[in-house]
C-alpha positions in Angstrom: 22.1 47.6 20.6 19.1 48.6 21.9 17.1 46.0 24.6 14.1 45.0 22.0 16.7 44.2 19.8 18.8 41.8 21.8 15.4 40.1 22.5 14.6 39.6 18.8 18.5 38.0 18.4 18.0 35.8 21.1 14.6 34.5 20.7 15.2 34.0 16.7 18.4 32.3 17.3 17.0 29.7 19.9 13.9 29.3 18.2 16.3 27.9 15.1 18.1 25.7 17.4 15.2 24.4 19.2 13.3 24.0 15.3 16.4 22.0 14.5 16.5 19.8 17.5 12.7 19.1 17.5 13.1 18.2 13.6 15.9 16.5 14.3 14.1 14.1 16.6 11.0 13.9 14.3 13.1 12.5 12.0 14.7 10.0 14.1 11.0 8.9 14.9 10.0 8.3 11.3 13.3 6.3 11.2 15.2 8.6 8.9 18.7 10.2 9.7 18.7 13.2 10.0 22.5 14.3 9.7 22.0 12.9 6.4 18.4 14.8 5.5 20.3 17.9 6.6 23.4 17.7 4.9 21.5 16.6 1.4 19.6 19.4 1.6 21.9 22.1 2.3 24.4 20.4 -0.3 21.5 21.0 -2.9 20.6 24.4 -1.8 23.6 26.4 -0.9 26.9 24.0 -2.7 25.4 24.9 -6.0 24.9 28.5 -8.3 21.3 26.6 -9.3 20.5 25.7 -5.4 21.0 29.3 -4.7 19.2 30.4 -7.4 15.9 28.1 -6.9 16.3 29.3 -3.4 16.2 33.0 -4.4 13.8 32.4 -6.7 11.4 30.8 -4.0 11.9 33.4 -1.7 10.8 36.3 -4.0 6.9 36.1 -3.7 7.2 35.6 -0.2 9.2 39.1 -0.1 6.8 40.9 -2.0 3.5 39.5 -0.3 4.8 39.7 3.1 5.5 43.5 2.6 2.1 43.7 1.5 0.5 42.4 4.9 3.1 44.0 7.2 1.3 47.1 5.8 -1.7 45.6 7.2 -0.9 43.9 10.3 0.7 47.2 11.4 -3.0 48.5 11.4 -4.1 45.2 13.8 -6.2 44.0 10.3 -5.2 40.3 10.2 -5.4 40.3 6.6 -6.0 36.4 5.6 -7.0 37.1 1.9 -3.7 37.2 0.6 -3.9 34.3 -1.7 -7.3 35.4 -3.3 -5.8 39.0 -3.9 -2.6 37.8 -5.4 -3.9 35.4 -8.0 -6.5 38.2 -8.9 -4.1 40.5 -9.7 -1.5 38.6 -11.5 -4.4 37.6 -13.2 -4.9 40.7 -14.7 -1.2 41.2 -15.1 -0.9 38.1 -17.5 -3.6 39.2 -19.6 -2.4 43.0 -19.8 1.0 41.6 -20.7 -0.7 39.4 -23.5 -3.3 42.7 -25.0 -0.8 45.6 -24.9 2.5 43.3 -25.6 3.1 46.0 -28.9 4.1 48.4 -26.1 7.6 49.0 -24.8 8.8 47.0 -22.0 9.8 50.3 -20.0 5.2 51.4 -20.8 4.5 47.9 -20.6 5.5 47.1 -16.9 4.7 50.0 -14.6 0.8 49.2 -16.8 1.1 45.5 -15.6 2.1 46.9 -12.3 -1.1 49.5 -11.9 -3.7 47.0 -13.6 -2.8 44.4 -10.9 -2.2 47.1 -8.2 -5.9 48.4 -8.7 -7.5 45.1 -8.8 -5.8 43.2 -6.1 -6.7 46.6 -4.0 -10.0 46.3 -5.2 -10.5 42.9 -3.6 -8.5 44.8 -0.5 -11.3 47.6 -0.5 -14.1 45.4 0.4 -13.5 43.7 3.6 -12.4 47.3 4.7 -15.5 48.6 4.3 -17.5 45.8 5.3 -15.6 46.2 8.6 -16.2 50.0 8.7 -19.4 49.8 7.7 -21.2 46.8 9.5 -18.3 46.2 12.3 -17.5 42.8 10.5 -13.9 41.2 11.5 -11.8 41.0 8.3 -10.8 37.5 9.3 -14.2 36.2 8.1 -14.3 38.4 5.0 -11.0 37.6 4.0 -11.0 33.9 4.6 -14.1 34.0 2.8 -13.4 36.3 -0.6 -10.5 34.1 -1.2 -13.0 31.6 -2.3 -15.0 34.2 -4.3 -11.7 35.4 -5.9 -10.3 32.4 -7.0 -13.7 31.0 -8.4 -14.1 34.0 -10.5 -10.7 34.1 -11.7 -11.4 30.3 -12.2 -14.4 31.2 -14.0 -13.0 33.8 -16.7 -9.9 31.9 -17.2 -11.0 29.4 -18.2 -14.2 30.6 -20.0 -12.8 33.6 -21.8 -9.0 33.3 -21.7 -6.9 30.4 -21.3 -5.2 28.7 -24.4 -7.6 25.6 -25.4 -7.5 22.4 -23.2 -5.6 24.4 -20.4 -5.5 26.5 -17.6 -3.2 29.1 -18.5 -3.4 31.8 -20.5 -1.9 32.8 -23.7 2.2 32.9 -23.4 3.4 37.0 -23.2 6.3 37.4 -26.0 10.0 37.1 -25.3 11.0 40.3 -25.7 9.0 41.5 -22.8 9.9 38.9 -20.3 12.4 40.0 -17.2 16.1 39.0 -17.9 17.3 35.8 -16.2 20.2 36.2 -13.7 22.1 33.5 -16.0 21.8 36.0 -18.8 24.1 37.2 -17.1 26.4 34.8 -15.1 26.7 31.4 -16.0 26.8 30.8 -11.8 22.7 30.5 -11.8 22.8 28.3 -15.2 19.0 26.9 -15.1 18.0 28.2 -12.6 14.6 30.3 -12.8 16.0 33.5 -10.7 14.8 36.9 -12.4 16.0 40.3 -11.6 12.3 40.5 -10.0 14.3 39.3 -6.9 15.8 43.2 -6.8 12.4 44.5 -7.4 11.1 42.5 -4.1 14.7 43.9 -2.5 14.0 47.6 -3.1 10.2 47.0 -2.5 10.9 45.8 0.9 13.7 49.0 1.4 10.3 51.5 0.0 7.8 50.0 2.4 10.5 49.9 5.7 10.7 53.7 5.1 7.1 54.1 4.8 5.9 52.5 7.5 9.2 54.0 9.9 9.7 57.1 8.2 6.7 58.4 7.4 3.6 59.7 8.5 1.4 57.5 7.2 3.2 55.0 8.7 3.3 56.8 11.7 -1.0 56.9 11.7 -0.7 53.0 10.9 1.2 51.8 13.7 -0.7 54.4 16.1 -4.0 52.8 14.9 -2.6 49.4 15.0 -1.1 49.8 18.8 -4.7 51.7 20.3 -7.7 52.2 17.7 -9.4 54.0 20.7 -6.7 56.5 21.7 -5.9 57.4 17.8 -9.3 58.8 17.5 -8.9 61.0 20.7 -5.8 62.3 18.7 -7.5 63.0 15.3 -6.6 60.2 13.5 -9.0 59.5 10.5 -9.1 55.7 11.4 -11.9 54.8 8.9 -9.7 56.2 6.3 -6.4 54.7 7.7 -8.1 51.4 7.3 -9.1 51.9 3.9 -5.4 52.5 2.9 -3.8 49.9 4.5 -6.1 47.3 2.8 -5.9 48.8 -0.6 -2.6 49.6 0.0 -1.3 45.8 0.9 -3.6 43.9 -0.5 -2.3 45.6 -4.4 1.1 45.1 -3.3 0.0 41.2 -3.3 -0.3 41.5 -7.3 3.2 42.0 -7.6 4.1 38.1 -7.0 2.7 37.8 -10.1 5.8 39.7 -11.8 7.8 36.9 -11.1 6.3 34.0 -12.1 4.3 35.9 -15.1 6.8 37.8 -16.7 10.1 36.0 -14.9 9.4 32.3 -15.3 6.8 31.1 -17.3 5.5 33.8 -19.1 1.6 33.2 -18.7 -0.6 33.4 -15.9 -1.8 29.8 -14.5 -4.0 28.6 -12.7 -2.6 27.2 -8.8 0.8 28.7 -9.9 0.6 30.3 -6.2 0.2 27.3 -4.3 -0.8 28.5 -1.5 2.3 31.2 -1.4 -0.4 33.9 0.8 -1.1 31.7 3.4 2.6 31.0 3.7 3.6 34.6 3.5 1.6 35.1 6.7 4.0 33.2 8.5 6.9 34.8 7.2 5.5 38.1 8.1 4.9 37.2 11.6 8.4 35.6 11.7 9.4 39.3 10.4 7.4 40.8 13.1 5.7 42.5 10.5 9.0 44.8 9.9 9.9 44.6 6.2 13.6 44.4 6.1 13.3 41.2 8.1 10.7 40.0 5.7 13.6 39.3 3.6 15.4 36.9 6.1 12.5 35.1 7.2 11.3 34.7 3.6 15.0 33.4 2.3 14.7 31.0 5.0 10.9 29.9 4.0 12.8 29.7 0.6 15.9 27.3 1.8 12.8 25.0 3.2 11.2 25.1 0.2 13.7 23.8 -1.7 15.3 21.9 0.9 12.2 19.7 0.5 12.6 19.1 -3.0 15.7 18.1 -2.5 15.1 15.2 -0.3 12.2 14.3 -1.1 13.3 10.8 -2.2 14.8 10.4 1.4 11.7 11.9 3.1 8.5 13.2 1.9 8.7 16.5 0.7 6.1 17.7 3.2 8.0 17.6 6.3 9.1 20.9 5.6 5.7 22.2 5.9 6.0 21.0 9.6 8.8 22.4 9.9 7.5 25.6 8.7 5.1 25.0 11.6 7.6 24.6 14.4 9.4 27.5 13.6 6.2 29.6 14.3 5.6 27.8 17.3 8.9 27.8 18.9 9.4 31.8 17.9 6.2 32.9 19.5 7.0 30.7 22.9 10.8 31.5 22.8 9.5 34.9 22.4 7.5 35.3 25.5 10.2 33.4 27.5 13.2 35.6 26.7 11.0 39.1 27.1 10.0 37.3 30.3 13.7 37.0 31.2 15.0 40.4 29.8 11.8 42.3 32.0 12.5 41.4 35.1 
């Protein structure tokens, strides 16, 4: 086991501990016990085939956008446009579903798959060049086109495509919707878990080997660690930037798979809830390495639906702090155990 990696065991398991402890606490505050918050919510989640399966089901946009900005953070481009980019291509998706449903399912979803690729990418492509161009950060431009995005989704949704009197848009046919895992074991009975969970599980396996195992991912990291040396070794960095935005901010589009043609079967408006600003957490929790993604994004998924499930104990919401703490305590623990481990 290799020194960085006893470091990232350590710090992860004390940060859990410590988020526990300081929850734990919080809750005593608030007057609420929390032996009995913990134990309803881990009855409900992991005691039950549909706990599991809300819990899987939670965690697979945060799989599939997460690997979208590790591609970026590996480049040092904070990408905070997540949110904007997602709903803009899944967007697209539920409308390409609805106009060329006649297709085959195996034509159909590699199309919905491209259409929201290019668009989300599109929205990807223009804080890169901003930044390339007028030396802009993309925190601004990002932060900013999310408001941009979601107004003009806002805007042709419900001008030119939702059903009348909602914001959604027209339902996609049965026979092209992804199979339920209870189609195929009564285990996940009602539960809304798709096989787009697989999908988010190889996506994560296809973007580790890219970023690790490539050179392109080789040329991201490099620019990422030293911009300034990278040019000294040829390094196109103008168009290594370009990539990684288009690149992560299309793989955003793919959340839309699982609500879209998983779950509901129509795009709607707010169905993200916020799901790219959360997915920057889990990425960072990840340390921006994909195959971790999936860990840190099951347990933003067990907190997720932990919170449902006692919200008539405790308001749903103190998960979201929780959320919080864990951030906090990983990047302190962090420094404190490299601390340690380098002297």
């Amino acid at each position: 086991m290799t020194k960085k990696t006893k470091i990232n065991i350590v710090s992860l398991s004390l940060s859990i501990v410590s988020t526990f402890i300081i929850t734990a606490l919080l809750m005593v505050v608030l007057g609420k016990d929390p032996f009995e918050i913990f134990s309803v919510m881990f009855e409900d989640v992991f005691t039950s085939g549909y706990g599991i399966g809300q819990t899987l089901f939670k965690t697979t946009p945060l799989i599939i956008c997460g690997c979208g900005l590790a591609i970026c953070f590996h480049a040092s481009l904070f990408n905070i446009g997540a949110e904007g980019q997602l709903n803009a291509g899944s967007f697209i998706i539920g409308i390409t579903a609805v106009y060329f449903s006649d297709l085959p399912f195996v034509l159909l979803f590699p199309l919905c798959l491209v259409c929201g690729f290019v668009v989300s990418g599109f929205f990807g492509l223009i804080p890169a060049l901003i930044k390339i161009k007028k030396g802009v950060s993309e925190v601004i431009t990002t932060i900013m086109l999310n408001f941009v995005v979601l107004a003009l989704v806002n805007y042709f949704l419900i001008d030119f495509f939702a059903v009348k009197s909602t914001l959604r848009t027209i339902k996609i046919p049965e026979n092209i919707m992804i199979p339920k895992l209870s189609e195929y074991s009564d285990f996940f009975q009602g539960s809304s878990l798709n096989l787009t969970f697989f999908f988010a599980l190889f996506l994560a396996f296809i973007i580790y080997i890219l970023i690790y195992k490539t050179k392109f991912g080789y040329d991201l990291r490099a620019v990422g660690f030293n911009e300034t040396a990278s040019k000294y070794i040829g390094l196109k960095i103008n168009k290594i930037i370009i990539a990684a935005f288009v690149i992560g901010a299309g793989i955003t589009s793919f959340v839309g798979i699982n609500f879209i043609m998983g779950y509901k079967g129509y795009y709607e408006l707010g169905f993200s809830n916020n799901l790219g600003f959360t997915a920057i957490a889990v990425t960072l929790l990840a340390k921006n390495n994909p195959i971790g993604i999936i860990f840190a994004a099951l347990l933003f998924g067990i907190l997720d639906y932990g919170g449902l499930a006692i919200n008539l104990i405790i308001p749903k919401e103190i998960m979201l702090v929780v959320q919080g703490i864990i951030i906090l305590t990983i990047l302190s623990i962090n420094k404190l155990v490299e601390s340690y481990y380098n002297k």
